[in-house]
Residue, then its C-alpha position, 0 to 999 in steps of 0.5 A: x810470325x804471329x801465327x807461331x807464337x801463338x802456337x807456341x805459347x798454346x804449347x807452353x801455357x797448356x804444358x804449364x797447366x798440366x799437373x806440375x811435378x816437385x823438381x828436386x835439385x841436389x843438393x836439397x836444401x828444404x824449408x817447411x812452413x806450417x802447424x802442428x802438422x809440419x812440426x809434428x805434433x805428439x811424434x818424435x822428431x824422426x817421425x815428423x814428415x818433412x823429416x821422413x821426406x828428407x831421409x827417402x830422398x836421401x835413400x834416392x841418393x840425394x844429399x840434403x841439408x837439415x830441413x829449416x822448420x817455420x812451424x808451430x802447433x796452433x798457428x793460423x796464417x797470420x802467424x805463420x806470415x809474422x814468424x816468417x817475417x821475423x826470421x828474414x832474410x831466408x836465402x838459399x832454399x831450393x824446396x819449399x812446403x806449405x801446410x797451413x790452416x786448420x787452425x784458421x777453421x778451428x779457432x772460426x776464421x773466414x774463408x775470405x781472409x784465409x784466401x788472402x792469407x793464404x795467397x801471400x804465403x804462397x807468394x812469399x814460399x815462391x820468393x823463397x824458393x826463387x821464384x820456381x814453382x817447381x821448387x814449391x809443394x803445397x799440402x792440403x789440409x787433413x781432416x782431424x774430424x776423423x779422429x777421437x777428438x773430431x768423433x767423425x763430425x760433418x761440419x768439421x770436415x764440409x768446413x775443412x773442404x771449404x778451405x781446401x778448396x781454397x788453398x787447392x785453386x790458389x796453389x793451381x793458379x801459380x803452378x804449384x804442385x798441390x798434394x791431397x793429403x785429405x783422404x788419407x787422413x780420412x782413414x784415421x778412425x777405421x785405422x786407429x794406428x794412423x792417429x798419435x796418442x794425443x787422439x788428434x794429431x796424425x802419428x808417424x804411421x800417417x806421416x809415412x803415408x804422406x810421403x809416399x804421395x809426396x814422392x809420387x811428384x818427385x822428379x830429379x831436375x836435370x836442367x832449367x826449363x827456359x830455353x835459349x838459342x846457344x851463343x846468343x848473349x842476353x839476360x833479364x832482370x827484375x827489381x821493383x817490378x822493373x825488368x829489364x831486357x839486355x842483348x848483346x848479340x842481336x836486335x829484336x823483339x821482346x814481348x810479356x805474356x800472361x798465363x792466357x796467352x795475352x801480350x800485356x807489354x812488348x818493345x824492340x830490343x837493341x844489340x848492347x842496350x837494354x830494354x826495360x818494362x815497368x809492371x807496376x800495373x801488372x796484377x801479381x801471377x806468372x808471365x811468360x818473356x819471350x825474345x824473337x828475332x825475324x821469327x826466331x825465338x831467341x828465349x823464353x822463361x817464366x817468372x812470378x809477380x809478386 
């Protein structure tokens, strides 16, 4: 018995870290988090690429929402973590974006601090999104060293790969699609057309191209990904890092996984009774449930500690 679940989560684990794709569920409903590249500074609202993602992925014929926009131009991620806050509750999204920090880098702002605060964002954009990473994309950070005002300054972009490689390994380790943009964006001295008139700022000809790359991750969701045996009745539940485990079936097992394969919490289930783990001492990151009986697995999901 152990033997298979140990297979079995090899399978599931390594499927986790294969490049994730953007499920896109109908309908769209869209938030997108950032700076003045999410609100699209110096392009009209059309232009802006949220905007253009919702218009292609109305021609693939999904219905979507008017996309909600927590961005400003010359926000860095403690502003960006404060607006959000302000705007609380935040309910019902079922995508999520986040572009954020350049400004962190322009205005001389630490690596280390970045990594924190880019880690909470990423966690806050994941409970918006209810908890599916699938449900959330991340953005890297384009390179304005490529334009008229970076003059194709070298420090700027080594400083703008420091964060990238930040934002990319955190985005990575929740199992969040992660988009280069970066390259693209690298273009914009050699095609002046990629650059708004403010000689800074990406035009809507760049966002287009971002698009495009978006897209490429996009598939249509056409179920949930946990699985459970048909006519077996349970649930689970979490609420301040306590989840509970309900059968109202069957006895068996249920077991938590970290993203390693390791069992961090097990225990044995009764028909009618519930079961609770206490995650307190969990770090934050993806676990995996599992509830088996007599070497049958009985359900599997994924779920984000906060």
């Amino acid at each position: 018995m152990r033997y298979f679940i140990l297979l079995f989560l090899l399978a599931f684990i390594l499927e986790s870290a294969e490049a994730q794709k953007i499920k896109i569920q109908d309908p769209v409903r869209f938030l997108a988090l950032g700076d003045s590249y999410t609100i699209g500074q110096s392009v009209s609202i059309y232009d802006r690429w949220p905007n253009q993602l919702s218009t292609e992925l109305t021609k693939l014929g999904y219905t979507v929402a008017d996309v909600k926009f927590i961005a400003q131009t010359g926000w860095r991620t403690d502003n960006l973590k404060n607006a959000i806050e302000q705007q609380q509750p935040l309910t019902g999204y079922n995508l999520v974006s986040l572009l954020i920090g350049v400004n962190n880098q322009y205005q001389g702002g630490s690596t280390a601090t970045y990594y924190t605060e880019f880690e909470s964002l990423l966690k806050t954009a994941l409970l918006l999104a209810s908890d599916k990473p699938e449900h959330v994309f991340v953005l890297s950070i384009p390179d304005y060293a490529y334009t008229p005002f970076g003059a194709g300054s070298s420090i700027i972009s080594n400083r703008i790969d420091e964060f990238n490689s930040i934002n990319k390994i955190i985005s990575e380790s929740y199992r969040v699609k992660y988009v280069d943009i970066t390259s693209i964006s690298r273009q914009g001295l050699i095609q002046p057309e990629l650059v708004a008139s403010d000689g800074l700022h990406p035009s809507g000809v760049m966002y287009e191209k971002w698009v495009q790359e978006i897209l490429k991750s996009i598939e249509k969701e056409l179920g949930v990904e946990d699985e459970s045996v048909s006519g077996h009745g349970k649930y689970y539940t979490i609420d301040q890092r306590q989840l509970t485990v309900k059968s109202s079936k069957q006895r068996g097992s249920a077991f938590i996984y970290n993203s390693s394969g390791q069992i961090m919490h097990k225990g044995l289930m009764s028909a009618n009774s519930g079961l609770t783990f206490h995650l307190g001492s969990l770090p934050a990151g993806l676990y995996i449930l599992v509830m088996e009986n007599e070497g049958e697995i009985l359900h599997k999901s994924k779920f984000i500690l906060p």
